[in-house]
Every structure is written in structure tokens, then in C-alpha cells.
GUZA-622389 format. One record per residue (C-alpha): x, y, z. Coordinates in steps of 0.1 Angstrom, whole numbers, padded with zeros to 4 digits, always signed. Example, Ala and Ser with C-alpha at 12.3 -4.5 7.8 and 13.67 -1.06 7.14 Angstrom:
GUZA-622389
+0123-0045+0078;+0137-0011+0071;
END
This chain:
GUZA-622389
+1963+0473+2410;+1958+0450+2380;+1924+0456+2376;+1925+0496+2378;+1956+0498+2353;+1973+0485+2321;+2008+0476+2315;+2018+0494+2281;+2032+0466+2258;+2051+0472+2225;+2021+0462+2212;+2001+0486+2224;+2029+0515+2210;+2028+0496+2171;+1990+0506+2173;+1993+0540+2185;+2022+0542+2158;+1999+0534+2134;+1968+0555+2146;+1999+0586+2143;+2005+0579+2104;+1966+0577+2099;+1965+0610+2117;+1993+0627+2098;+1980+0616+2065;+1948+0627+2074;+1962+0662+2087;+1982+0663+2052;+1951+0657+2031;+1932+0683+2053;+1959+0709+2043;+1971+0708+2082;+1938+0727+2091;+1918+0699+2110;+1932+0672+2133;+1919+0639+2146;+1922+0650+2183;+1949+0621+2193;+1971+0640+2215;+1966+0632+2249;+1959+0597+2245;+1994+0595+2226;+2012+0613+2254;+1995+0590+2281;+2001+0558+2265;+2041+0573+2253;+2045+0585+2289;+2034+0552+2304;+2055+0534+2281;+2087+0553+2285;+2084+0560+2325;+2070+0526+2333;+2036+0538+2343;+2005+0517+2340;+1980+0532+2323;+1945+0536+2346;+1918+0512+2329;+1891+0542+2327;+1899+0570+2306;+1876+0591+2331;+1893+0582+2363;+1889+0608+2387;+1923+0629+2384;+1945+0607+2373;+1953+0587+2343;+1982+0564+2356;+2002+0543+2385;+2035+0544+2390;+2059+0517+2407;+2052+0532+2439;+2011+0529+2436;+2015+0565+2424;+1987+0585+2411;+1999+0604+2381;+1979+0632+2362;+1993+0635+2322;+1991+0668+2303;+2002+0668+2269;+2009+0692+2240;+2018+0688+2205;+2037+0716+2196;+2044+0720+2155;+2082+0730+2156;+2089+0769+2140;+2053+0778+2151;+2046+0815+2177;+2059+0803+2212;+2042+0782+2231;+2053+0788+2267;+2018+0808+2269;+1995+0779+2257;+1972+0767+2285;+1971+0733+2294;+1938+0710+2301;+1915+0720+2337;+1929+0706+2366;+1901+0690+2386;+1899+0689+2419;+1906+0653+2425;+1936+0639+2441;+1968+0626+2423;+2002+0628+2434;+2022+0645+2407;+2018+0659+2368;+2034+0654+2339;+2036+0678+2311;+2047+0659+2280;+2054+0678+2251;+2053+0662+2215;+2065+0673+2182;+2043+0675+2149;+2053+0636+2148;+2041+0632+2177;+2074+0615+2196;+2079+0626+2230;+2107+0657+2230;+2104+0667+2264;+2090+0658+2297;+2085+0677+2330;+2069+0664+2365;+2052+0688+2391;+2043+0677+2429;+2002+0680+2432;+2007+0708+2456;+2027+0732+2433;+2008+0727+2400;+1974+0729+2417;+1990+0763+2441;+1993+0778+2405;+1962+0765+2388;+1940+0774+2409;+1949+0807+2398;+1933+0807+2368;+1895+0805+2364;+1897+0777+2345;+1925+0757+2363;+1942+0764+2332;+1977+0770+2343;+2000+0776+2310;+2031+0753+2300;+2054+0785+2313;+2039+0777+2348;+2040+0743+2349;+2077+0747+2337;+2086+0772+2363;+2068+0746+2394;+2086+0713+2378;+2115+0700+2370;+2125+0686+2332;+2131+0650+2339;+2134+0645+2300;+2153+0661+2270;+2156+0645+2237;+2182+0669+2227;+2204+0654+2249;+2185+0626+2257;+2187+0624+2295;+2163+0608+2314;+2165+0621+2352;
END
């Protein structure tokens, strides 16, 4: 499994902390009208980090884009949501491909990009729904309604 995945180190979150101040600065300068397009990698390597999950080696693995303790394929869909903005329960998420994996998460990020809330979907229900849409394009209101939140920073629970 070594050689497919990558243990997320504190190291590995001081860069991405950094690469999130460049981004913000950047956003600031640009008026908040242009973005550096960081958000998924931020959610998988956050997600990995705070769920234990090893991170697969190739970005373009097919379906998947970690391991769990359990050998695990896990797909990651993230959002950055910029707090006081028009609801974003309608937002789509990524396509889902075809390819196996065994369950989804659906992190969502504030405009600091720190994880706020997390939710996991079994394969089977998230792909039921998204293959509803043309695009595999199930929104977060979906995904919400086939998972479970297994995170809340309001109340910081972990489940």
C-alpha cells in the first residue's frame, strides 16, 4: 500500500498552510474576483490528515484519491464555501466517474480554507443519485441527504 499512497505529515499541512496564505493574498490583491484553484487538493490533503487517510500517490488515480485503515478506497469532494454568500446546498459537486471506490467524502471549507464540516456517503448511494444527473453532478443537498455528517466544527464532534 506504501507505494500507491502517502502518509500526510505535519509537514506536509505547514506547506499547504502556506500555499493558503499565498492564495488568500493573492485573492485579496485580485479584489476576490480570481482564485488560484487550490481547493480540492486542500480538502484531500486536510481530509487525509484529519481522518487518517493516506493520500493515493497519483493525483489521477482512477476514482479515488485516498486509503483508509481498512485498505479503503475513498473518493474526496470538496467545496469552499465564502460564509454570508446565496446558499449553497444547490452547488454541484465534481463528475463522479465510473470507477470503483468504496465511499465519498464531501468536505466543506470556509473562505480560510479550514475544514468546517465533513460528510461520508457509501459508493452505492452517491453514485444511485449521481447518475441522475447528466453530468454525475449530484449537488451538496444530495450528497447531504445520502450521508451522514461525521464532522461539525461548531461543535466539534468527530463521529
Amino acid at each position: 500500500m506504501k507505494e500507491e499512497s502517502i502518509e500526510i505529515t505535519r509537514n506536509h499541512i505547514d506547506i499547504i498552510n502556506s500555499v493558503i496564505e499565498n492564495s488568500i493574498q493573492y485573492e485579496d490583491l485580485m479584489d476576490n474576483k480570481r482564485r488560484l484553484g487550490i481547493t480540492g487538493e486542500v480538502g484531500e490533503i486536510g481530509a487525509c490528515f484529519k481522518y487518517n487517510l493516506r493520500l493515493a500517490k497519483n493525483s489521477q488515480s482512477a476514482g479515488y484519491d485516498a486509503i483508509d485503515s481498512e485498505g479503503k478506497k475513498v473518493q474526496i469532494k470538496t467545496r469552499r464555501i465564502v460564509l454570508g454568500r446565496k446558499s449553497i446546498e444547490s452547488k454541484r459537486l465534481s463528475s463522479f466517474s465510473e470507477h470503483k471506490f468504496d465511499y465519498c467524502l464531501l468536505v466543506l471549507l470556509d473562505e480560510k480554507y479550514d475544514i468546517y464540516e465533513t460528510w461520508k456517503a457509501e459508493s452505492s448511494a452517491i453514485m444511485a443519485v449521481a447518475r441522475d444527473h447528466k453530468k454525475c453532478q449530484p449537488s451538496i443537498r444530495e450528497f447531504k441527504n445520502e450521508g451522514e455528517k461525521i464532522f461539525d466544527r461548531k461543535t466539534m464532534e468527530i463521529s
